[in-house]
C-alpha positions in Angstrom: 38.7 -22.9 26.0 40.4 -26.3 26.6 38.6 -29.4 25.8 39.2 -32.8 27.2 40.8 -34.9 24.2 38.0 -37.5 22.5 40.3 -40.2 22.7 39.8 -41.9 25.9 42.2 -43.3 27.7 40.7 -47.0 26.9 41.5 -46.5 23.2 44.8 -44.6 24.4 45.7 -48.0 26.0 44.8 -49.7 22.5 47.0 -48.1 20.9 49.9 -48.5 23.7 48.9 -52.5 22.9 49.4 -52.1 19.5 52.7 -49.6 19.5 54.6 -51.5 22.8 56.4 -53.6 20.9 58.4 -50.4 19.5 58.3 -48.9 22.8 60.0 -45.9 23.1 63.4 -45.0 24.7 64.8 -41.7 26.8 68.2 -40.7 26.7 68.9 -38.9 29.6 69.6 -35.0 29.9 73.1 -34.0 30.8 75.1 -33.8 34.3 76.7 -30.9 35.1 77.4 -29.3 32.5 79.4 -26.5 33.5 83.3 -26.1 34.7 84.3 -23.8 37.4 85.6 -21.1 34.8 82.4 -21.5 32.7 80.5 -20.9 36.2 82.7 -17.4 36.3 81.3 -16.4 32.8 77.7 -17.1 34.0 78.1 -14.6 36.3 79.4 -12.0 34.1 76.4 -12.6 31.6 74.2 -12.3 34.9 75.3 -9.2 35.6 73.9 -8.3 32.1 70.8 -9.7 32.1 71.7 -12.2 30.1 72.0 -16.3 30.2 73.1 -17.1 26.6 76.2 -18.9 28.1 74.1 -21.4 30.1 72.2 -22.4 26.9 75.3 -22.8 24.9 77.2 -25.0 26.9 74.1 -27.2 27.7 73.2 -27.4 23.9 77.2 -28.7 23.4 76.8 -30.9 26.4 73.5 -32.4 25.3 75.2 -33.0 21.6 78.1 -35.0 23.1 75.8 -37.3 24.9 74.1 -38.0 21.7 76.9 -38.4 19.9 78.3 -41.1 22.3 75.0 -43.0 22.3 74.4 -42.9 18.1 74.7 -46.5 18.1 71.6 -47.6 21.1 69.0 -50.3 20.2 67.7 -51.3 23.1 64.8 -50.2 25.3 66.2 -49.9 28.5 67.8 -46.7 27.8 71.1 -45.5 29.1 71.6 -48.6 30.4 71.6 -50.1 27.8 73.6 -47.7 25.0 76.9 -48.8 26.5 75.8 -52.5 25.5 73.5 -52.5 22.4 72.2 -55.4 21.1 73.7 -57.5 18.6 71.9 -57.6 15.6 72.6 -60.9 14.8 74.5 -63.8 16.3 72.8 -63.6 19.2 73.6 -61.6 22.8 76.7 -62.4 24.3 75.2 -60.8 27.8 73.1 -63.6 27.5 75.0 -66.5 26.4 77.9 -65.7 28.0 77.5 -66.2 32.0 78.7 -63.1 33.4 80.8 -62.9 36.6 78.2 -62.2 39.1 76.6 -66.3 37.9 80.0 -67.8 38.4 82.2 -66.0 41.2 81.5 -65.1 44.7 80.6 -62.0 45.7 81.3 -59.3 48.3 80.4 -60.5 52.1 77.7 -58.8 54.8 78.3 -55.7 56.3 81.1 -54.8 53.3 80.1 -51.4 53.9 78.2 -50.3 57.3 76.2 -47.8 55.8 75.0 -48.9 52.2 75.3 -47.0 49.2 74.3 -46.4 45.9 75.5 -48.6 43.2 78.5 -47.3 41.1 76.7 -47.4 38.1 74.3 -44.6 39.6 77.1 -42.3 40.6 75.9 -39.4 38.4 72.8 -39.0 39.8 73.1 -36.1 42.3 72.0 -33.3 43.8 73.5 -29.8 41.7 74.3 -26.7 42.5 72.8 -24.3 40.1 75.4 -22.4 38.0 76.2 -19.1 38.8 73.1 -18.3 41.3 75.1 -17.0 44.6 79.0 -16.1 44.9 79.3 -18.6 47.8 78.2 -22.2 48.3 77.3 -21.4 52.8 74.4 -19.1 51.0 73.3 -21.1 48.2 71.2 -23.9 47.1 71.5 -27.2 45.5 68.8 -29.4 43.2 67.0 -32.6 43.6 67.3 -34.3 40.3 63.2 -35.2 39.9 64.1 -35.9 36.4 65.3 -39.3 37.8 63.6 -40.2 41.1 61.1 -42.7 41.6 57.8 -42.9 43.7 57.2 -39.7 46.1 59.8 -40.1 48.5 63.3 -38.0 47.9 66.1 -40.0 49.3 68.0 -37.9 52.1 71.1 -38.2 50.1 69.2 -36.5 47.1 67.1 -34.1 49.0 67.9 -30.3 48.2 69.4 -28.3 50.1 68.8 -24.0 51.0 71.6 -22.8 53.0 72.1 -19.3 54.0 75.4 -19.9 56.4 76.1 -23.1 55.5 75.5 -26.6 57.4 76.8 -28.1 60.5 77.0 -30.9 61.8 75.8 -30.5 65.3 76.8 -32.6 68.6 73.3 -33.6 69.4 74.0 -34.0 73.2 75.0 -30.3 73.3 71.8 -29.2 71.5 69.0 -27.1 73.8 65.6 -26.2 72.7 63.7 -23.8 74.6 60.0 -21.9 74.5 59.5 -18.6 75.6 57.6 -15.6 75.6 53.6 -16.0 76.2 53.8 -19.4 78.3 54.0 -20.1 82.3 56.7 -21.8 82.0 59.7 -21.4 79.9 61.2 -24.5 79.1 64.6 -26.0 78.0 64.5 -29.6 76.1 67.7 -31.6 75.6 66.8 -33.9 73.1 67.0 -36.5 74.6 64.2 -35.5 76.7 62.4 -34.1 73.2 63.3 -37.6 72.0 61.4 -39.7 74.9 57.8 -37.8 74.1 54.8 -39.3 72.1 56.0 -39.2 68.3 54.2 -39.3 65.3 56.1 -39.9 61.4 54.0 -38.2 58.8 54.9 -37.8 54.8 54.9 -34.1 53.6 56.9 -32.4 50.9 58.7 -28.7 51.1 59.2 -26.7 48.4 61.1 -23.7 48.6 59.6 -20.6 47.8 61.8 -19.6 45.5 61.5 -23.0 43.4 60.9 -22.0 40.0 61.9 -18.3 40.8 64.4 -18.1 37.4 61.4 -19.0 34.8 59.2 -16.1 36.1 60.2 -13.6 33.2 61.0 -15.6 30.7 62.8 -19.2 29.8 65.9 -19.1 32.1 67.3 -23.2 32.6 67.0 -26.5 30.7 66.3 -29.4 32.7 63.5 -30.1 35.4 66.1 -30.3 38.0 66.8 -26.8 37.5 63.1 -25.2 37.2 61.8 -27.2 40.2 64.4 -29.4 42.2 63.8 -27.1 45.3 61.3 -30.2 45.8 61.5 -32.8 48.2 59.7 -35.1 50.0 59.9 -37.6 52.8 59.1 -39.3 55.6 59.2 -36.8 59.1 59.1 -38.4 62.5 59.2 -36.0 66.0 56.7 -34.5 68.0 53.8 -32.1 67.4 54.7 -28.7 68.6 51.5 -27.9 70.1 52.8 -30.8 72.8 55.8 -28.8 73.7 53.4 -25.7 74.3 51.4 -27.5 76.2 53.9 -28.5 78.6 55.0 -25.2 78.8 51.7 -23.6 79.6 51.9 -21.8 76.1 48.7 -18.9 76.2 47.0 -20.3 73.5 44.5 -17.7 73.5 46.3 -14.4 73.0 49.1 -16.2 71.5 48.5 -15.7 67.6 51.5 -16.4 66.3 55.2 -17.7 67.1 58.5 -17.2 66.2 61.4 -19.9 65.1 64.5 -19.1 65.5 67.2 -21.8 63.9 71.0 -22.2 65.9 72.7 -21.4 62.3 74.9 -17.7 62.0 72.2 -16.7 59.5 69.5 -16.0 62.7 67.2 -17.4 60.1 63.8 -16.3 62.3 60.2 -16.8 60.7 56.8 -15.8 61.7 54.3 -19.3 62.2 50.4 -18.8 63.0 49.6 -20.5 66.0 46.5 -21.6 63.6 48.7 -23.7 61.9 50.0 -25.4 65.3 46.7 -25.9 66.7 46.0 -28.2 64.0 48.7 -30.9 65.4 50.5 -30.8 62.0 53.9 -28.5 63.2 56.3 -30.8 64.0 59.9 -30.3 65.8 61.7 -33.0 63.9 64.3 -35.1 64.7 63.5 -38.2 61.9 63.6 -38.2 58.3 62.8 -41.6 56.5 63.4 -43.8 59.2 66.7 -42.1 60.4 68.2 -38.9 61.9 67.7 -36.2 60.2 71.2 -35.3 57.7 73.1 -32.8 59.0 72.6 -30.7 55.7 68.7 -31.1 56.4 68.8 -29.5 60.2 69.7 -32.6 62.3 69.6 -32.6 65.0 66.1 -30.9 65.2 63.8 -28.7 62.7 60.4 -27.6 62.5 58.4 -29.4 60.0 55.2 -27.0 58.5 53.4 -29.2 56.2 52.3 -27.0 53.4 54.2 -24.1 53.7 57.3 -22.4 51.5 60.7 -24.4 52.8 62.3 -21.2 54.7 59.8 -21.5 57.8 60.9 -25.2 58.4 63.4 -23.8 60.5 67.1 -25.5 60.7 69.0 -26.5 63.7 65.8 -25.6 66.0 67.0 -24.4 69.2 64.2 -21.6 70.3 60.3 -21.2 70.2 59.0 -17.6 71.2 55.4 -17.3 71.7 53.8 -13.7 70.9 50.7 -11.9 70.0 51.8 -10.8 66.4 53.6 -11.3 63.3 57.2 -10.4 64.0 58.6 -9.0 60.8 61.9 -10.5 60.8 64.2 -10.0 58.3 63.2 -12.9 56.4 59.9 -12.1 56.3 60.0 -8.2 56.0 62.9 -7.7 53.4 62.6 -11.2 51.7 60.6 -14.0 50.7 58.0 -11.5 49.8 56.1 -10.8 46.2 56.8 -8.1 44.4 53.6 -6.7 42.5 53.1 -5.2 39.5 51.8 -1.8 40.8 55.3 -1.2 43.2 53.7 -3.0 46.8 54.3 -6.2 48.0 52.6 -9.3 49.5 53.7 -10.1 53.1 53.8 -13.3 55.2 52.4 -15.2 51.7 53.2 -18.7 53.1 51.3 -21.4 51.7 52.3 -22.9 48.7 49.4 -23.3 46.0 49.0 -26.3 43.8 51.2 -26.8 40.9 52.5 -30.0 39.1 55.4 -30.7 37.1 56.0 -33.4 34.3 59.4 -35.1 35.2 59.3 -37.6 32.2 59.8 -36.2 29.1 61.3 -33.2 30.6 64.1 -30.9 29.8 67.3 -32.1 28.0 66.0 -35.6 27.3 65.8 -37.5 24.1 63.2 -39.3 22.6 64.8 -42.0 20.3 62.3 -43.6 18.7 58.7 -43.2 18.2 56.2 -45.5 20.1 54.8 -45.8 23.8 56.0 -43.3 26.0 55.2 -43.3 30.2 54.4 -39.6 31.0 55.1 -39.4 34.6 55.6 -36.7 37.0 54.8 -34.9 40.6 52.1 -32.9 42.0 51.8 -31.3 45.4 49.7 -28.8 47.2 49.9 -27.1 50.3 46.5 -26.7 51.0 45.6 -30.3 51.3 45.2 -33.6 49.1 45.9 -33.5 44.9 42.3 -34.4 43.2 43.4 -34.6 40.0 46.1 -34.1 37.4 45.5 -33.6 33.2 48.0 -33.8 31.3 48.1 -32.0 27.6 50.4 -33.1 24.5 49.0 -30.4 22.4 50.4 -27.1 24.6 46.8 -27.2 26.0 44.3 -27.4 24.0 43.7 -31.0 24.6 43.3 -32.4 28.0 43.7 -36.2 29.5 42.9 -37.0 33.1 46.4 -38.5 34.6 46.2 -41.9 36.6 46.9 -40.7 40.8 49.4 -43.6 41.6 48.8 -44.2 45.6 49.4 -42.9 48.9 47.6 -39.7 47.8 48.5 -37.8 50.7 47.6 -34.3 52.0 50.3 -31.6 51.5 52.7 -34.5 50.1 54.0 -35.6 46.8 51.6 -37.6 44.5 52.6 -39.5 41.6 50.7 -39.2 38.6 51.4 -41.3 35.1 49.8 -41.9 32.0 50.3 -43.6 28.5 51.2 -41.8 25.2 52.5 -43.0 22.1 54.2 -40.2 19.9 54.1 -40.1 16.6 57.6 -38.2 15.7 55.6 -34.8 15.4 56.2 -31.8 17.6 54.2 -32.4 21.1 54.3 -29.6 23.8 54.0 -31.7 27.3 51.8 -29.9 30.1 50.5 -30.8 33.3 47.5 -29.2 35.5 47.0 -29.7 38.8 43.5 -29.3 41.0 43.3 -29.8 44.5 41.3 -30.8 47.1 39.9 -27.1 47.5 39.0 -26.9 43.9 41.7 -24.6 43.1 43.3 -25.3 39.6 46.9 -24.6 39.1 47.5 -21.5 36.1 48.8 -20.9 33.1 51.3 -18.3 33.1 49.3 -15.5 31.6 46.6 -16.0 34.3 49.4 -15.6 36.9 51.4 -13.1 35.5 48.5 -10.9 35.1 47.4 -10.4 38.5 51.6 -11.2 39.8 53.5 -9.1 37.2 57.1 -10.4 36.0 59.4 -9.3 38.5 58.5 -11.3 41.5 61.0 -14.2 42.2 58.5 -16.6 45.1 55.7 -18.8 44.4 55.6 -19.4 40.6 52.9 -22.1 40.2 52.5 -21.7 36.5 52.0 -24.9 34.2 55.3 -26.1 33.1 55.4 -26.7 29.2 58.6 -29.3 28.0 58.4 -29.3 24.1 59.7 -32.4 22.1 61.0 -31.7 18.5 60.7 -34.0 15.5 64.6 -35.0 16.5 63.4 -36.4 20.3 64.9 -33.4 21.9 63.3 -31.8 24.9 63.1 -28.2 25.3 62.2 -25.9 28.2 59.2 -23.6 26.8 56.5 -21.1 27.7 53.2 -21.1 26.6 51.1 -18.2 27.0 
């Protein structure tokens, strides 16, 4: 049994009072770590089983970054290692008056569609070394390690292709219903466009997120274990509207199928429970814009809750029928392999599960002192209730601070104060949702799942930090 740690997180903050002052610094993990030819080598060990390469040149990359930060004093962390602080003689950034105090700057409207700063260039999304043969069928990672809030920006937001993205002419783009209505209908958008909208926050998560740690320790950073995570604003218009107007049989229609405008005929199975509700959208917005082409624009479904491949791309038709349909994509993949040879079908909703972001995989601690443990937790079943967070691999537990909105079937925050004391800590978060349900360890979900499945690993992530600072992808039993 776990136990809830005796110190509470009153004399926690004591100590944060009494340790800030040698507050601690994180240097972050390392980008892109692999070459094209070192991507060709990750395939060959692939084929073997094995991932040895990966490690390898992400231990390397991780020792170069140390070594070109040896010298950092200040708390701001990577920031700052390019420009320590003096010890003496005072801070020239200081006394000297840089160039932004003294010149003019760039005019209004320099660039008509802003962008990030220069000096945040290196945060992107990533491909994941060596996981498909072509980028059209592939997948690329948020990098949580480095976002803040709940909302993924749309540049940042990942991306699951399985024929690649388009950039469609919106004025060319039909949507139609068909099947068990009246009357079959075909929207242009700009008549989808003109209807009562609502903008709701959700995140979607794709099934597979997480897929590579299900036998064993597989990638080093959080970007890689669960940056098929996103959330954001979606604005459009509930899809039980659209039914409506086409005198959808609501009734003896169970179920419909989505079908996306893509060369993939990427088709999947929705209850018509879930579309009752009001929460299906067909989306058009995503924070406060079109949605990005490499996100469906000009029109997806939106299914708050459920695993990222029904939230159909490039929407263009809505059958209604009185069963599941078994497409390919729901009948061959995105189904869980058991332990005993059979399979779980049409297993849609994903469960509650949390991730610490800060420390995480591929940081460095640099000193000892306060630390913010922050990270993400989401649930497709409803609201997060709670998060704890352990610094002991488990056997202690501290009840995380919720940081506001806490929104159903969306991201929440959570944070809370720690001050490390050098020693080895193993980080763990632990989810509970609105339902009750309690996210698992892996044992508890390996022993009804098995090792071989690939979807809907929910298991508590564990980062260890070594005496030296360094962060380390682990499992704990």
């Amino acid at each position: 049994m776990t136990a809830i740690s005796a110190l509470t997180n009153a004399q926690q903050g004591d100590r944060v009072k009494e340790q800030f002052n040698s507050s601690g610094r994180v240097q972050k993990a390392p980008e892109n770590f692999l070459t094209s030819a070192d991507v060709k080598t990750v395939f060959a060990e692939g084929k073997q089983g094995r991932r040895d390469f990966i490690r390898r040149a992400f231990a390397a990359a991780s020792t170069a970054t140390a070594a070109g930060v040896a010298a950092v004093s200040a708390p701001t962390g990577a920031w700052a290692q390019g420009n320590p602080i003096p010890t003496e003689g005072g801070d020239p950034n200081i006394l000297k008056l840089p160039e932004h105090a003294t010149g003019l700057g760039q005019g209004v409207a320099t660039e008509g569609y802003g962008k990030p700063s220069k000096y945040e260039a290196n945060l992107q999304r990533r491909q994941s070394p060596g996981l498909t043969q072509t980028t059209q069928a592939s997948v690329s990672f948020a990098p949580l390690q480095s976002l803040f809030g709940i909302v993924t920006p749309s540049g940042l937001h990942f991306e699951r292709h399985h024929q690649g993205w388009w950039d469609i002419d919106p004025s060319k783009h039909r949507f139609m219903i068909n099947g068990m209505v009246k009357n079959p209908k075909v929207f242009t958008m700009d008549e989808i466009m003109r209807l009562p909208s609502v903008s709701r926050f959700h995140f979607i998560e794709c099934g597979a997120n997480t897929a590579v740690d299900w036998g064993n320790v597989a990638v080093p950073t959080v970007q890689y274990t669960h940056g098929m995570l996103s959330c954001s604003e979606f604005t459009g218009v509930p899809l039980i509207t659209l039914l409506e107007l086409a005198g959808a049989d609501l009734k003896n229609g169970k179920f419909v199928l989505a079908e996306g405008g893509d060369g993939s005929a990427m088709t999947r199975t929705i209850p018509m429970s879930l579309i009752t509700s009001g929460e299906v959208l067909v989306a058009y917005g995503q924070n406060g814009e079109m949605l990005r082409p490499e996100n469906g624009y000009p029109l997806r479904l939106v299914v708050p809750g459920v695993q990222g491949v029904s939230w159909v791309k490039y929407l263009r038709r809505i059958e209604v029928g009185d069963q599941p349909y078994a497409a390919k994509d729901e009948a061959v993949h995105y189904i869980d392999l058991q332990p005993g040879g059979l399979h779980r079908q049409y297993t849609n909703i994903q469960e509650c599960k949390s991730v610490v972001t800060t420390p995480s995989g591929g940081q460095v601690l640099l000193d000892k002192g306060f630390y913010n443990i922050t990270g993400l937790a989401w649930s497709g079943k409803g609201k997060i209730k709670r998060v704890d967070v352990s610094t002991d691999g488990g056997r202690n537990w501290r009840q995380a601070r919720l940081e506001t909105p806490v929104l159903s079937k969306a991201l929440t925050r959570f944070n809370l104060d720690w001050v490390w004391d050098g020693k080895p800590a193993i980080i763990q978060s632990r989810a509970q949702d609105e339902t009750g349900y309690v996210q698992p360890m892996y044992k508890q979900l390996r022993d009804v799942r098995g090792t071989r499945s690939i979807y809907h690993n929910n298991a508590i992530q564990s980062w260890l930090v070594q005496e030296n600072g360094e962060v380390k992808n682990v499992q704990v039993s």
